[in-house]
C-alpha positions as CSV (number, residue, x, y, z in Angstrom):
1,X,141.9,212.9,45.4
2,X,145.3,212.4,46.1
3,X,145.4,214.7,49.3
4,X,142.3,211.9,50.5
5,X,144.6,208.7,50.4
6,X,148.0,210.6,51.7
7,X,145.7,211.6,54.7
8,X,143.9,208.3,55.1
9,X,147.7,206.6,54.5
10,X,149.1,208.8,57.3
11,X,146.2,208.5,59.8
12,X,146.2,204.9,59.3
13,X,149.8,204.5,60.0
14,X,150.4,206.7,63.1
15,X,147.0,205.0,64.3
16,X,148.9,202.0,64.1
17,X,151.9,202.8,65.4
18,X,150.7,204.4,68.3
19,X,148.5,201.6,69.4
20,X,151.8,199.1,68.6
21,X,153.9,201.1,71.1
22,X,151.0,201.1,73.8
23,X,150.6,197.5,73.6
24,X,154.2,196.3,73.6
25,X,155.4,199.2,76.4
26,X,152.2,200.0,78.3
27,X,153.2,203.4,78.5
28,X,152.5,204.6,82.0
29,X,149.5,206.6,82.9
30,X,148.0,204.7,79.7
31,X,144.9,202.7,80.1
32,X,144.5,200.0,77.4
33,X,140.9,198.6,76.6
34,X,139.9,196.8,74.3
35,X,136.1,197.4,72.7
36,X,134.6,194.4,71.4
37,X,132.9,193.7,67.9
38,X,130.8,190.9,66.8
39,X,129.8,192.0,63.1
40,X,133.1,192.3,61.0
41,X,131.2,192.2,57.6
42,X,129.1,194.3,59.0
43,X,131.5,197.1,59.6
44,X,134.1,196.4,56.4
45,X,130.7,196.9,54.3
46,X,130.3,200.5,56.0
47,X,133.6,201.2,55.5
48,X,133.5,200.8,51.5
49,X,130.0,202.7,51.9
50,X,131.2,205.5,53.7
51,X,134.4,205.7,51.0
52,X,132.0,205.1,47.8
53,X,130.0,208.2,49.3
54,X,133.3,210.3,49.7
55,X,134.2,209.4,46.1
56,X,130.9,210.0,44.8
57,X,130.4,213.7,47.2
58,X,134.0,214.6,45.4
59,X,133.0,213.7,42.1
60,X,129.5,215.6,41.9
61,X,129.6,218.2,44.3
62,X,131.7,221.7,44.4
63,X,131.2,221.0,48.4
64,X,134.6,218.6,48.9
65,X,136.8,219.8,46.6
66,X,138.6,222.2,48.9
67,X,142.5,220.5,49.9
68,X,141.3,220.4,53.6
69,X,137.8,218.8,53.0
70,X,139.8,216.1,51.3
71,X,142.4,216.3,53.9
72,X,139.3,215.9,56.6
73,X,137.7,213.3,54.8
74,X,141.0,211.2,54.2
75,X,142.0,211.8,57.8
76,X,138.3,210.2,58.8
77,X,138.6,207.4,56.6
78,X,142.5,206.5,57.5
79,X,141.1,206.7,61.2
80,X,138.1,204.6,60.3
81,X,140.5,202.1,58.6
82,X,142.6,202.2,61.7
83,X,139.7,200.7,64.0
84,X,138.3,198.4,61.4
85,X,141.6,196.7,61.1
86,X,141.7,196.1,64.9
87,X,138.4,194.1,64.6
88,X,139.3,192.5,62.0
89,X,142.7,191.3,63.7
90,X,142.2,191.6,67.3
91,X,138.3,191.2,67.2
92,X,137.9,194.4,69.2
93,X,139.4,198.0,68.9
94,X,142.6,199.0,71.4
95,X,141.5,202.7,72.9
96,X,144.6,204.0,75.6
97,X,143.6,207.7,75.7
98,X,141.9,208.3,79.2
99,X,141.3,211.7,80.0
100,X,139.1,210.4,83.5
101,X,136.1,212.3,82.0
102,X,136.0,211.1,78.5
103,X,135.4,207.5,77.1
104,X,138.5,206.5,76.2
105,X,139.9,206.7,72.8
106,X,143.0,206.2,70.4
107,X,144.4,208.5,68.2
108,X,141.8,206.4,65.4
109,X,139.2,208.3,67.0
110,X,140.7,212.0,67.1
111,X,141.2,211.1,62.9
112,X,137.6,210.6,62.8
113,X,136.1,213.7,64.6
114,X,138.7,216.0,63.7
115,X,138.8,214.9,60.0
116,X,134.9,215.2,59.7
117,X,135.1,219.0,61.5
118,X,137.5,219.7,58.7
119,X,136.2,218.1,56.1
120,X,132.7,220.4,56.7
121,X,134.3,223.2,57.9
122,X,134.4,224.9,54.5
123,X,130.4,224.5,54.6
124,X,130.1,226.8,57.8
C-alpha cells in the first residue's frame, strides 16, 4: 500500500507544480483553459468511492497486488486528486497541454490514463 500513496503523493505534487508554473509564467506555446464544475460534493464523494474500491480490490484480490498495479493505481488517484483540488479551489480544472488534435490536458490527466493502463496491465 505504501507504493499507492508515494505514487498518488508524487502525481499530486508534480500535477501541482506544473499547473503553478503555467499559470504564473504562461509558458509559451502553452494554452491555459480552464474546465468548469458545478457539483463539488459530487466529485469529492467519487473520489473517496474510487479510493475505498482501490483499498477494498487490494485487500481481497491477488489482482492489485503487483508494485506497479499499486504504482498505476496511486498514479490515478494522485492525478484524480490533482483535478479535484482545482475544483474545489478554482471551481474548474487548469488543462495547458494542446497537442492541436487532442482536447487539451494537464499532466493530472496523463496520471490518470497511464496509471489505470498500468495498474491493469498485469491482467493482460
Amino acid at each position: 500500500m505504501l507504493d499507492l500513496f508515494v505514487a498518488a503523493a508524487a502525481l499530486l505534487f508534480l500535477d501541482q507544480l506544473s499547473k503553478r508554473i503555467v499559470r504564473r509564467r504562461r509558458v509559451r506555446g502553452m494554452k491555459c483553459t480552464c474546465t468548469g464544475h458545478r457539483s463539488r460534493v459530487g466529485l469529492v464523494l467519487i473520489w473517496f468511492l474510487a479510493l475505498a474500491c482501490a483499498t477494498i480490490l487490494h485487500a481481497s484480490s491477488a489482482t492489485f497486488q503487483s508494485h506497479l498495479s499499486m504504482l498505476g493505481v496511486g498514479a490515478a488517484l494522485g492525478g484524480a486528486a490533482g483535478n479535484l483540488s482545482d475544483v474545489l479551489r478554482r471551481r474548474a480544472i487548469v488543462d495547458f497541454i494542446d497537442l492541436g488534435w487532442w482536447p487539451v490536458f494537464n499532466v493530472a490527466d496523463i496520471g490518470i490514463v497511464a496509471g489505470l493502463v498500468a495498474a491493469f496491465l498485469p491482467l493482460v
